[in-house]
N, C-alpha and C positions, 0 to 999 in steps of 0.2 A: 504494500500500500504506500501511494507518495504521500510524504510528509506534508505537513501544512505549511505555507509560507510564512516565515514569519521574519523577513529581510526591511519588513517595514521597520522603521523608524521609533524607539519606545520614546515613548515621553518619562514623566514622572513618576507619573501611575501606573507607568508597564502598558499602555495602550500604543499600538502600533498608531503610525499616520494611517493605513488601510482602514484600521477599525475606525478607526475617526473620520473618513472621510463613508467611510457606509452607515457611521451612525448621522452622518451631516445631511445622506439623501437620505434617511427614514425620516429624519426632522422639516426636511424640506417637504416631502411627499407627503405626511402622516395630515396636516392641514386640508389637504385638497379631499378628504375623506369625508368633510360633511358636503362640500362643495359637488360632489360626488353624487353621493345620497340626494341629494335635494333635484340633482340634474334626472337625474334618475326615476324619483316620484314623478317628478313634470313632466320625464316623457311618456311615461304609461298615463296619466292624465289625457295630456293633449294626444295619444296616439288613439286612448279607446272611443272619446269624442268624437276626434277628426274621422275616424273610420268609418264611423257610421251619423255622423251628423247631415253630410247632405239626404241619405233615404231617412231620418228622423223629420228633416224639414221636408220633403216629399210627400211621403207615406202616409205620417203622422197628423203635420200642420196642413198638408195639403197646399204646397205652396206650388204654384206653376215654373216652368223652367227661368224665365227670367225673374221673377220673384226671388228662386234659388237663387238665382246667379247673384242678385243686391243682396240678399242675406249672408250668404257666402263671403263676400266682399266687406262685407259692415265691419268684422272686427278689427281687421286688415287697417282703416281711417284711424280708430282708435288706438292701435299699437304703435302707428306710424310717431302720432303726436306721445303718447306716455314713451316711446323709447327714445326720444330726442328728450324732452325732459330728466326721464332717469339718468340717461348718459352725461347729462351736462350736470345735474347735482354731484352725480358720481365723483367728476374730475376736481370738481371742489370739496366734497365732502364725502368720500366714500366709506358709504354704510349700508349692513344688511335690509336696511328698512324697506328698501325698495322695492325690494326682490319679494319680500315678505306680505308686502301690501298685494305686489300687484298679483299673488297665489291666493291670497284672498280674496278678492276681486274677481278670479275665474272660477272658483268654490262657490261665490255666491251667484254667477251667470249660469252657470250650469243647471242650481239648482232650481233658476228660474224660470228658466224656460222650459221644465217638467209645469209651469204654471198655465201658462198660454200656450195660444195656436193664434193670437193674432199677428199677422203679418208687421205693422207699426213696432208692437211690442219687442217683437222677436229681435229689429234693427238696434232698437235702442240700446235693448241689452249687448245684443252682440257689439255696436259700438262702444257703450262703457263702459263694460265689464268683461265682456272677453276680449274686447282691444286691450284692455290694460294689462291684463293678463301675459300678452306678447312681451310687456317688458323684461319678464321676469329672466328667459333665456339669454338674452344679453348681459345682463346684470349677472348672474351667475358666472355667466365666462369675464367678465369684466373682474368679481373678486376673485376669481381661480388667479387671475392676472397680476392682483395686486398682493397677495397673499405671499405669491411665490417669486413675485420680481428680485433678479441675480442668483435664485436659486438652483441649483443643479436641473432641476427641472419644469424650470419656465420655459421654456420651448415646446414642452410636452402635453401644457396644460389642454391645448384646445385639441387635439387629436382624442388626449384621453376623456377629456369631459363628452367630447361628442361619442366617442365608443359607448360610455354613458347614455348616451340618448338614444343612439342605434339599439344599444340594448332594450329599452324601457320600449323601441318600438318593436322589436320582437315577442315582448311577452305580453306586450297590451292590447294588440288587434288581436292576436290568437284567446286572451283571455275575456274580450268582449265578443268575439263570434262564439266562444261556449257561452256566454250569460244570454245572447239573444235567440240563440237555438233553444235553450232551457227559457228565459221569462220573457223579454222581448226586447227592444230598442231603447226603453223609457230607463232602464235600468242600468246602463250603458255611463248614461248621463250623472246618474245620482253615485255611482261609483266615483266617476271622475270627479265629481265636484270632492266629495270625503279625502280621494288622493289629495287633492290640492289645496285643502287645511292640510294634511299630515306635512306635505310638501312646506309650506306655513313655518310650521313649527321647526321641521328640519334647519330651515334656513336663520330660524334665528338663536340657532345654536351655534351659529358658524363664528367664531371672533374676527373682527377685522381691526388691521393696525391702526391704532390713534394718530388720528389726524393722518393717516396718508402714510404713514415712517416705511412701512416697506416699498411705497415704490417711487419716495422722493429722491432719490438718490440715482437709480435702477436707470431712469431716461436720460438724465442727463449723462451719466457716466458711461453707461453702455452703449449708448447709442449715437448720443454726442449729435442728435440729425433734428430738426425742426420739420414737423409733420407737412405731408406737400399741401397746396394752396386746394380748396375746395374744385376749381378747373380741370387741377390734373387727375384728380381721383374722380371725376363725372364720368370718363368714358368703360372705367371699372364698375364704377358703381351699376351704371347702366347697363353693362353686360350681364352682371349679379342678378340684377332686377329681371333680367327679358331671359334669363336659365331658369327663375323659381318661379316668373308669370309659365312657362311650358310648363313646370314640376306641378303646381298647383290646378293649372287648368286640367291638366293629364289626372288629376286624382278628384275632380270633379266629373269625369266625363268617363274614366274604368268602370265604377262602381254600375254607372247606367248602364254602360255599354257590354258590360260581364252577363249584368242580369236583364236585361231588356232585350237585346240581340243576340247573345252568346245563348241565353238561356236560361245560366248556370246560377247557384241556388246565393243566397247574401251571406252568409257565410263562408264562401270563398273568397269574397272581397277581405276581410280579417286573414284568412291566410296568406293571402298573398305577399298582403303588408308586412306580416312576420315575418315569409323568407324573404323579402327585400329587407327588413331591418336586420336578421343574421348575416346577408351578407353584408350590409352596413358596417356594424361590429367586428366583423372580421378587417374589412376593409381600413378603416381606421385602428384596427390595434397596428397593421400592419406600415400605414402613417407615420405611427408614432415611431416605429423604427426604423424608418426611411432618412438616412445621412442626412444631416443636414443642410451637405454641398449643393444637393440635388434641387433644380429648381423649382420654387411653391410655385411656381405661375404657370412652367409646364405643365404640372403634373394639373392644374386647375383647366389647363384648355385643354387637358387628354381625356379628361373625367367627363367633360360638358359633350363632347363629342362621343363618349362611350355612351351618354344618356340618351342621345339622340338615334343610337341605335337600339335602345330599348322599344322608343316607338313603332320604329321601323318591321319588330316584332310581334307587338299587339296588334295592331293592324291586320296582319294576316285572316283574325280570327281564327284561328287554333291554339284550344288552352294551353297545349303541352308550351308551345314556344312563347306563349305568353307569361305562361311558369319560367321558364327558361328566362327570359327576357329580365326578372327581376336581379336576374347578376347583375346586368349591365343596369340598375337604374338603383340599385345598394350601392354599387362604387362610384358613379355618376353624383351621389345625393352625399355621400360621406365625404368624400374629396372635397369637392366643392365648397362644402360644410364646415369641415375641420382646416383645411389650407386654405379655405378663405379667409374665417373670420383670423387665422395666424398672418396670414398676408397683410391685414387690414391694419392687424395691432401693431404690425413689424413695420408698415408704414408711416405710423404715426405711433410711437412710442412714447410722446410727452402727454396724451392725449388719449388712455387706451379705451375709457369710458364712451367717451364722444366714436372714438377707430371702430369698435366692436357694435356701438347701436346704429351709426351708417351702415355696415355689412347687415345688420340684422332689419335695417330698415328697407334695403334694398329688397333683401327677401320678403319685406311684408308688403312693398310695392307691386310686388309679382304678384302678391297674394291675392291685395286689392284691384289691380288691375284682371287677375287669371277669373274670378268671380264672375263678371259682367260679360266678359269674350267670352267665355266657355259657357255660358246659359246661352245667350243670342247663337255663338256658331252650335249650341247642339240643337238647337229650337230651328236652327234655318239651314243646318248644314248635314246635322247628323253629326252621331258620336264618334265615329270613323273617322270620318273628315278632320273632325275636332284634333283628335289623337295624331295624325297624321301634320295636324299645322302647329302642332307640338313641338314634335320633333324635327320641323323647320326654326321653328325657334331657338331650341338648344345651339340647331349646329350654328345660328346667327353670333349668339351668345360667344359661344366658341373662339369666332375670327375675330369680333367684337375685343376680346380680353386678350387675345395673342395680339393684335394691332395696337392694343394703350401703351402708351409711353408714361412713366413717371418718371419725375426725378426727384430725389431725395437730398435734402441740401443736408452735407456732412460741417460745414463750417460755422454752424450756429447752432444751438439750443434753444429751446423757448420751453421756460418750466411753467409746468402744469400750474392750477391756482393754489392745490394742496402744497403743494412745496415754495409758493411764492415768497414765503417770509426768508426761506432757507437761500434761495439766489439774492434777496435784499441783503440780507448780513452777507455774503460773500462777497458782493461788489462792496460793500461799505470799507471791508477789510483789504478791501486790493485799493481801494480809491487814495492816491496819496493826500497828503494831508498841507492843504492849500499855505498856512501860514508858513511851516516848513520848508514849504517852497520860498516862497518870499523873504528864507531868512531870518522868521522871528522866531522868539520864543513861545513856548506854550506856557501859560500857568505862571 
């Protein structure tokens, strides 16, 4: 048997450098464990929802295709505006409250639209209480961000927290298509909301550093770069936006198009989900160990272009290769997902708050925008078709994010507002001291 290494370095206490540097990533890691959990809750919440909320408003509310499509769309307005707010409180003041509120906020949407079938009602809610609810995914990877800034594993944060979510959408659609086969679709609802208290409570277990201390330092030092101008990140953001308007409108228009043309029974719409989020899971653990030389941008315009072959297989109509097809739309949806919002943050590093709720906003613009085009083209085109202009999108999406140019200015810093006092006293300390100059005395 080989010996154990023990060529590390002792300190005082007989502790190797090795061991000190594995107990340094357990301390670094061990934090992202509520951050984890809570990501976790949220996405078995929004996955058992999403899965079956449009045949809820269907079926249930009896709401006609473009009716769907503005309902669908409603939460979408409401996330847009609470994830730009979260994100700019964040950069000044980052705290769990956010995240916390706005998992209460989709607890109590959930549980209110087990109340009504009116169409007015249904918007309302869905714009202020399941829109706010959108904040809460940003804000999570926003404190994974700050938690772990210079830590061994701040780069890892966003790959593993979304592994997190791919998970939570593996066992949430497969565990709402058993609850609807066994009681129905209304019960779907009343699970997610209870998720999203627990979820609640999770989140305000998580500590975050007073006043900002972990990631005041983290931007300016690391990164040493001033976030690019809002122009240069438009035609990113844009791309973002017109890959998760295909993502969104394609997961409004399967559901139909599975059970209304295909045939096939509503409980295979939940399975599907699942194996597309197993491979998600897989997808992004495998992210996370991906060199970090390799580049985020590639591998985001190799993803948008795998997704767009996903369509290209639904369309067929034949389940097998539509089962098949969820490969390509688990790695298509985890890349994208995970190396975007890393992309975003690596962008703008003084700024992670605001870097992470623009990516997340972008995705909510697809949302809202995938809503309203997916009712009209299924109501005037068919759900083929729909699927089919889908996956034109993506590939646009694709050329779209290969074609942006940013440039990242390396010779300035701009600190965030949470660290602002901490660059005042530094210039004060670098500032020479005027009478000195001139020669005279102090005092």
């Amino acid at each position: 048997m080989r010996a154990p290494d023990v060529s590390g370095r002792l300190d005082d206490a007989g502790v190797t450098s090795d061991a000190r540097a594995y107990r340094g990533f357990l301390a670094a890691a061990r934090p992202l464990g509520s951050v984890v959990a809570a990501i976790v809750l949220l996405g078995i919440a929004d996955s058992m929802a999403s899965s079956y909320l449009v045949l809820w408003a269907s079926n249930r509310a009896g709401l006609d295709s473009v009716q769907l499509g503005i309902f669908v769309s409603a939460p979408a307005a409401g996330s847009i505006v609470a994830s730009l707010l979260a994100g700019r409180r964040f950069d000044r003041h980052p705290s769990r409250a956010y995240a916390a509120i706005a998992a209460i906020a989709g607890a109590v949407g959930y549980a209110a639209l087990l109340l009504t079938s009116s169409f007015t009602v249904m918007v309302i809610v869905g714009v202020i209480l399941l829109g706010t609810v959108g904040a809460a995914f940003p804000q999570l990877f926003a404190l994974a961000r700050v938690k772990l800034a210079g830590s061994a594993v701040e780069g890892r944060a966003a790959p593993l927290l979304r592994s997190g979510w791919s998970l939570a959408w593996a066992v949430g659609p497969l565990f709402g298509s058993l609850l609807v086969a066994r009681i129905g679709l209304g019960i779907v609802l009343a699970i997610s909301s209870a998720v999203l208290l627990a979820t609640a409570l999770i989140i305000l277990t998580i500590r975050v550093p007073r006043g900002g201390d972990a990631s005041s330092d983290a931007p300016a030092d690391a990164g040493a770069s001033s976030p690019p101008a809002a122009i240069e990140l438009a035609p990113l953001t844009a791309s973002v936006a017109l890959f998760f308007t295909s993502m969104y409108a394609g997961s409004v228009a399967l559901p139909l198009y599975l059970t209304k043309i295909m045939g096939r029974p509503e409980g295979d719409v939940g399975l599907l989900y699942s194996a597309c989020a197993i491979v998600e899971v897989l997808a992004t653990i495998g992210l996370a160990l991906v060199p970090t030389r390799v580049s985020q941008k590639l591998l985001i315009v190799g993803a948008m272009a795998v997704f767009a072959g996903y369509f290209a297989l639904t369309i067929t109509g034949r389940f097998e290769l539509v089962a098949a097809g969820q490969i390509a739309r688990g790695v298509g949806i985890a890349v994208v997902g995970a190396a975007g919002i890393r992309y975003f943050q690596d962008l703008s590093r003084a700024a992670v708050g605001r870097a992470t709720s623009l990516f997340a906003n972008a995705s909510t613009t697809g949302w809202l925008i995938a809503g309203v085009l997916a009712g009209l083209s299924n109501q005037f085109y068919g759900y083929m078709a729909t699927l089919a202009l889908c996956g034109v999108a993506a590939l646009i999406a694709a050329v779209l994010f290969a074609t942006a140019r940013v440039g990242v200015r390396t010779n300035a810093t701009r600190p965030t507002a949470t660290n602002a006092a901490q660059h005042r006293r530094r210039a004060i300390a670098k500032r020479p001291n005027r009478d000195e100059e001139n020669g005279q005395s102090v005092g």
